[in-house]
N, C-alpha and C positions, 0 to 999 in steps of 0.2 A: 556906719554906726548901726544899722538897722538891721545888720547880721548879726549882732551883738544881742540884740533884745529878741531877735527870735531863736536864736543860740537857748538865751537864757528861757524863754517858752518854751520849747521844746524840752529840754530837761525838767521843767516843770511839769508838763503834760505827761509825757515818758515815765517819770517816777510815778505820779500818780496810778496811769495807766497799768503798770509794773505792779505795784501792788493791790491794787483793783482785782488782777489776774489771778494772783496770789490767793490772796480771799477767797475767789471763788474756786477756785482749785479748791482749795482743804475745804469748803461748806459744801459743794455741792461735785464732789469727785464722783459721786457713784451716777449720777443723772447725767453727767460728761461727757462720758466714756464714749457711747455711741454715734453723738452732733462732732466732738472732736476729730473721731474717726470720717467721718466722713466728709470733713470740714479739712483733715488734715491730706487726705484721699486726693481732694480736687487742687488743692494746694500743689501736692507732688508730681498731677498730672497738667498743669500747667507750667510749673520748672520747668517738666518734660519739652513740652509743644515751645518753650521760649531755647530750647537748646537747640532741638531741630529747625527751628527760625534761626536761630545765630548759626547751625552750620550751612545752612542754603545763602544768607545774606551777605556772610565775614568771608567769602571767597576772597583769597587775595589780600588780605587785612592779617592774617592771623599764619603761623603757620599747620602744614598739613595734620600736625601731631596732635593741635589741639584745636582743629577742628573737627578728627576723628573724635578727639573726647567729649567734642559737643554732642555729637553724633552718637556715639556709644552713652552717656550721662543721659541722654533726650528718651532713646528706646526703655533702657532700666528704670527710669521715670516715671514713663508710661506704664511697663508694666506693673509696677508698685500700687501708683495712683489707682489702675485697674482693682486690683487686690483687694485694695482698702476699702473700696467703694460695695465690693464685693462681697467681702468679708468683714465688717469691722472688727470685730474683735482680734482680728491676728494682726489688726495695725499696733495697736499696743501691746501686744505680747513681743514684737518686732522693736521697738521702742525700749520695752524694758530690758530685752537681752542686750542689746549697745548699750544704756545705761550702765546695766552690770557691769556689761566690759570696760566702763569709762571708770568706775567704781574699783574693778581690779589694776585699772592701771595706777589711778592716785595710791593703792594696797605697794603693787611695785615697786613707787615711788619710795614708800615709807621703807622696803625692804634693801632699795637702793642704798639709800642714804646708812641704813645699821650697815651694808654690806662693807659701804666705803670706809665708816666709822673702825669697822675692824682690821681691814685692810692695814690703815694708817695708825694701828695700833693706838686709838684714841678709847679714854676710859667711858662705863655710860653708855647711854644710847639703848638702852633696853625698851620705853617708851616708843622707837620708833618701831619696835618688832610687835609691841602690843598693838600700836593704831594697823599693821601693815595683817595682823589677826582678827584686829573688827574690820577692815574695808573685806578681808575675805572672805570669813563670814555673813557678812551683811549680802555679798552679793550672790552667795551659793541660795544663802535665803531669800533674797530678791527674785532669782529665778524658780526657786521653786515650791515658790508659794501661789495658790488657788487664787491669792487676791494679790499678784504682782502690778499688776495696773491699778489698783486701786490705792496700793504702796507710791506707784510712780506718780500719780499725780499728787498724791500729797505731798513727797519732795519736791517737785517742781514747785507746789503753791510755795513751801517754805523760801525755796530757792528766789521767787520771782518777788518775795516779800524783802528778801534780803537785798535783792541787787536793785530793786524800788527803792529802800532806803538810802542805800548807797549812790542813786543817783539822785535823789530830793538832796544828798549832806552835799552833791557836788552844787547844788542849784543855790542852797543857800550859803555856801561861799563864794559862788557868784555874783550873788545880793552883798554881800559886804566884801569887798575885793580886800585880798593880800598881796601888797607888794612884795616882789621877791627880796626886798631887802628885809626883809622880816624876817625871825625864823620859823620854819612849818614844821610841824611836829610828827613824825612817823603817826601813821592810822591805819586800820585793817580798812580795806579797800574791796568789795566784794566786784570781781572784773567777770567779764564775761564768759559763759563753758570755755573751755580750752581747744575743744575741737572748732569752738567757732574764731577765738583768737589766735590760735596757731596760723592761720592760715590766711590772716589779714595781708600781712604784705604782700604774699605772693600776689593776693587778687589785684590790690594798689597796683602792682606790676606790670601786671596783665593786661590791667583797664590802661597804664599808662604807653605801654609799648600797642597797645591797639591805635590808641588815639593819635600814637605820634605816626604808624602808619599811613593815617588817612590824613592827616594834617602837617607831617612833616615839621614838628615841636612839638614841645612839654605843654601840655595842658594848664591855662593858667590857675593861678592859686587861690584856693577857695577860699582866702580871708584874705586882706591885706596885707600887703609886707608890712613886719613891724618892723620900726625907727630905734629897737632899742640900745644899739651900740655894738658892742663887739663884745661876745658871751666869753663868757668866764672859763668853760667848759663845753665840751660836745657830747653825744650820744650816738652814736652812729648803730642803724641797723639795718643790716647787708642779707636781701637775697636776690634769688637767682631761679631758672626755670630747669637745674639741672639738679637732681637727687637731694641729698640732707640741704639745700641751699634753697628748696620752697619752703623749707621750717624758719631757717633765718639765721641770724647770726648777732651777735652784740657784742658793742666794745668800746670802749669811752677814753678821748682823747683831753687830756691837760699840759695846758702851757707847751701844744703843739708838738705832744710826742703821744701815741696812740697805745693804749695797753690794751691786754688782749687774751683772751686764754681757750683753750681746746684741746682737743684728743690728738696733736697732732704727730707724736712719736710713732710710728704704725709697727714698730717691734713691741710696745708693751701692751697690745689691745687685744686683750679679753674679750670673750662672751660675744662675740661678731662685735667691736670694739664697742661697746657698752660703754664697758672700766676700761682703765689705760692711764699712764701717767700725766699728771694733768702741767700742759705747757704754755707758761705767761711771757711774751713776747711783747716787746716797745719796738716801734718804728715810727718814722717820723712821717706825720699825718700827709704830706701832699703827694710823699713816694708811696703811699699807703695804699690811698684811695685810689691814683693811678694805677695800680695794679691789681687791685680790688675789681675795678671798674673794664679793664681792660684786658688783662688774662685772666682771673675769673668771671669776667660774662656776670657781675656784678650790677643791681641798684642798687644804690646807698640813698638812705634816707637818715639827715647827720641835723639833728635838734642843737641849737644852741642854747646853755642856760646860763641866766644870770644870777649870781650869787653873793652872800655877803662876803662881809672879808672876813669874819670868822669861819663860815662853812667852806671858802676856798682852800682856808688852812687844814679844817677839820678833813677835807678830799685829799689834802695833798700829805698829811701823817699817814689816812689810813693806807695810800698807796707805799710809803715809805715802809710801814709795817710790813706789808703782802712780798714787798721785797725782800725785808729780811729776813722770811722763811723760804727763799728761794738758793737753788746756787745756780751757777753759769752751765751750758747747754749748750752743745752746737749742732745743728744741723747736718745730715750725712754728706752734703756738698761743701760745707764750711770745711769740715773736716779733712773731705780729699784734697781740697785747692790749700790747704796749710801743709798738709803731706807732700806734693805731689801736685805742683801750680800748674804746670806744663801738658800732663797728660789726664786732667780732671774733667769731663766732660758733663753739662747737666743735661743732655739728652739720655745717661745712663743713670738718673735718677729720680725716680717718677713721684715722690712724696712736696709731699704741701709743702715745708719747713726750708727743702733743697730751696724748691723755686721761688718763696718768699723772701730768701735770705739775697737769692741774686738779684732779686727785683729790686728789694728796699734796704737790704744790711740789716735786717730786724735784729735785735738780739733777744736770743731764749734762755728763759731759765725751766730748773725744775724745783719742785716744793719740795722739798727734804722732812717737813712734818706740816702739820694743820690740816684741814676741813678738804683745801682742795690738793692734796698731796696728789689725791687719785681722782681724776676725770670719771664722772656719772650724766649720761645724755640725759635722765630723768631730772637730776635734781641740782649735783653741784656739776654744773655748767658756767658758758661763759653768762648766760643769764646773769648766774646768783653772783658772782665775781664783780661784774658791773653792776648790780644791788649794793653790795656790799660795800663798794666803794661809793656811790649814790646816796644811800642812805646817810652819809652824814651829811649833807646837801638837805634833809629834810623830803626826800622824795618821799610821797607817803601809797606805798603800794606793799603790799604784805603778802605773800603767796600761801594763803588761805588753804590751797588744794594741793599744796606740795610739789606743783608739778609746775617748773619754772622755762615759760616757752617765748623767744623775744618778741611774738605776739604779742602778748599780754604788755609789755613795756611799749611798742609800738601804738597800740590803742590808749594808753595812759598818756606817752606825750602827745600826739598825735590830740589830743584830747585839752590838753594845758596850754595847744598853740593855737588850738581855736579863739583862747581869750586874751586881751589884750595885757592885763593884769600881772598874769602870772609869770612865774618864773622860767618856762621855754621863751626864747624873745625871738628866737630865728630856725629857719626852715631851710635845708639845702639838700636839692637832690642830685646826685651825681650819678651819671647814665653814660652810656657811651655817645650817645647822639651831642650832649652838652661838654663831655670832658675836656674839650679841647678849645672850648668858649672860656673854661676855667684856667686852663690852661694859660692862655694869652692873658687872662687879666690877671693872673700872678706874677707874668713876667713883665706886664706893664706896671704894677704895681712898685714892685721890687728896684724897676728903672727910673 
């Protein structure tokens, strides 16, 4: 219980703190600039010196690839921190050019979303071409303007005021708890940069497959199992230490069949598959996960939630709806083995969709009109898909920046399972070192 109370301290402290920062950013930006720098300097050079300790130490713990990265991230560190300390002022001129570019990517995003809009011959959408003209502007002017650092701290104060807010509104709904039989009302939710959420699970990952190295098991859970029964619904979010699978994955399972959506046709993928047609697949959760977990070199991290029995309904219309803008789809391996059973081979066909289908029998469709007809990595992803269905559950997370990463949904639940209260009730992580512990208690279960 006394995790509980310091849970709720620390949100208390952190919001404060959060906008404390804020303030003094926008009052005193210009006297900043040089303590920051040099404050931010020694910061960057001790990352450094802590990655060259974890590549001398994690011998044998880690593999080779990323312990070169330790090794490579420690010396670039190093040099930076040097720089800064050196120079201060080209630490914030460094600072604001990333910014910009963070700045043109949400601009992308918005140009993303008009490009799909057109695509799918949807009417509208001019709004996204205007916001996708002020992030470009803003940032051509960001960079090159005499007082760019003096610009960047004052967003950040704005910024650190906004997400101090947003974490005092979590603190005082922790002071008055809501039971998930309630309903929670959608709210703009200000989550963390994207460069820092994007990349939460993979770390989860990293720190868990480290630990199980030296310990030979899953690290145990940092709050206590909750008791609350058997969830309504699941959340599942899947990465992995190989290419687009350190960003992650989302997809949300009910009444034990798993839906699901992605770029996965590789005949319709544009723009180095950006756009592509976008493919919503159901399969049934335990052949899922096992191949999730076991040919894709998968963690799963699968939230339980509990719900009323109107928002169960309200999940299970909108999934009915996302259906009926779909039709039937088959897989280039479905397809030979219906032609041609005998001589159908899947070592001659290397896409996602072939080997999904042999693993689990998934079945795909494709969107024939709506939002997600056409697949966008930026914006309508499987993120926004699993949003969209969530959102009548009351999930109250709004993607503010446009740019929809399972990050951001992994720190949100990841977030709601710390407390006893809320409507995540269960935690399950599926790895290959456990899958087959899972495994056996299915089948004992079943028996």
């Amino acid at each position: 219980m006394y995790r509980i109370y310091l849970y709720k301290a620390a949100l208390l402290v952190y919001g404060l703190i959060q906008i404390a920062v804020g303030i003094l950013f926008i009052v005193q930006h210009e006297r900043l600039m040089i303590p920051l720098s040099i404050i931010g300097g020694a910061v960057i050079m001790l990352h450094g010196f802590m990655n060259i300790i974890n590549f001398i130490t994690k011998q044998g713990h880690v593999s080779k690839k990323r312990r070169k990265s330790f090794l490579f991230i420690g010396i670039v560190s190093i040099i930076f921190g040097v720089i800064s300390l050196a120079n201060p002022n080209s630490t914030f001129r460094i600072a604001t050019i990333v910014f910009a570019l963070y700045i043109f990517l949400n601009g992308a995003s918005k140009l993303a979303d008009f490009i799909v809009m057109k695509i799918n011959r949807q009417p509208g959408g001019w709004t996204l071409l205007i916001a996708f003209a002020f992030f470009l502007t803003f940032g051509i002017i960001l960079i090159a303007s005499d007082r760019s650092a003096s610009a960047f701290l004052l967003i950040s104060g704005i910024y650190f005021i906004l997400y101090g807010a947003s974490t005092l509104s979590d603190f005082a709904g922790r002071m008055v708890p809501q039971k998930a039989k309630n309903i929670v009302k959608r709210r703009i939710r200000i989550s963390a940069p994207v460069f820092v959420s994007t990349f939460m699970p993979l770390n989860t990952l990293r720190y868990i497959n480290e630990y199980i190295s030296v310990n030979d098991q899953l690290p145990a859970p940092v709050v206590p199992e909750k008791t609350g029964g058997t969830p309504d619904i699941e959340v599942m979010v899947h990465v992995s230490n190989n290419g687009s699978g350190k960003i992650g994955h989302l997809d949300i399972c009910v009444d034990g069949e798993v839906i699901s959506y992605g770029n996965h046709d590789w005949s319709s993928h544009k723009l180095f598959a950006v756009f592509g047609d976008g493919i919503l697949f159901t399969a049934e959760k335990e052949r899922y996960i096992d191949f999730s977990v076991t040919h894709d070199r998968k963690m799963v991290f699968s939230y339980g939630l509990r719900l009323t029995p109107e928002q169960l309904q309200a999940v299970r219309q909108e999934i009915v709806k996302l259906k009926s803008l779909t039709i039937p789809w088959k897989a280039p391996f479905e397809v030979a083995c219906g032609n041609d059973p005998k001589s159908a081979k899947l070592s001659d066909y290397h896409d996602y969709c072939s080997k999904l289908w042999f693993g689990t029998r998934a079945k795909f469709f494709k969107f024939r009109k709506g939002k997600f007809k056409t697949y966008s990595v930026l914006s309508t992803n499987c993120v926004l898909l699993t949003d969209t269905i969530l959102g009548k559950a009351g999930a109250d997370i709004v993607f503010v920046n446009g740019i929809a990463s399972p990050g951001i949904y992994y720190d949100y639940l990841e977030k709601l399972y710390m407390y006893p209260d809320s409507m995540v009730i269960s935690k399950t992580i599926y790895s290959r070192k456990n899958i087959r512990k899972h495994k056996s208690e299915r089948k004992n279960k079943n028996e």
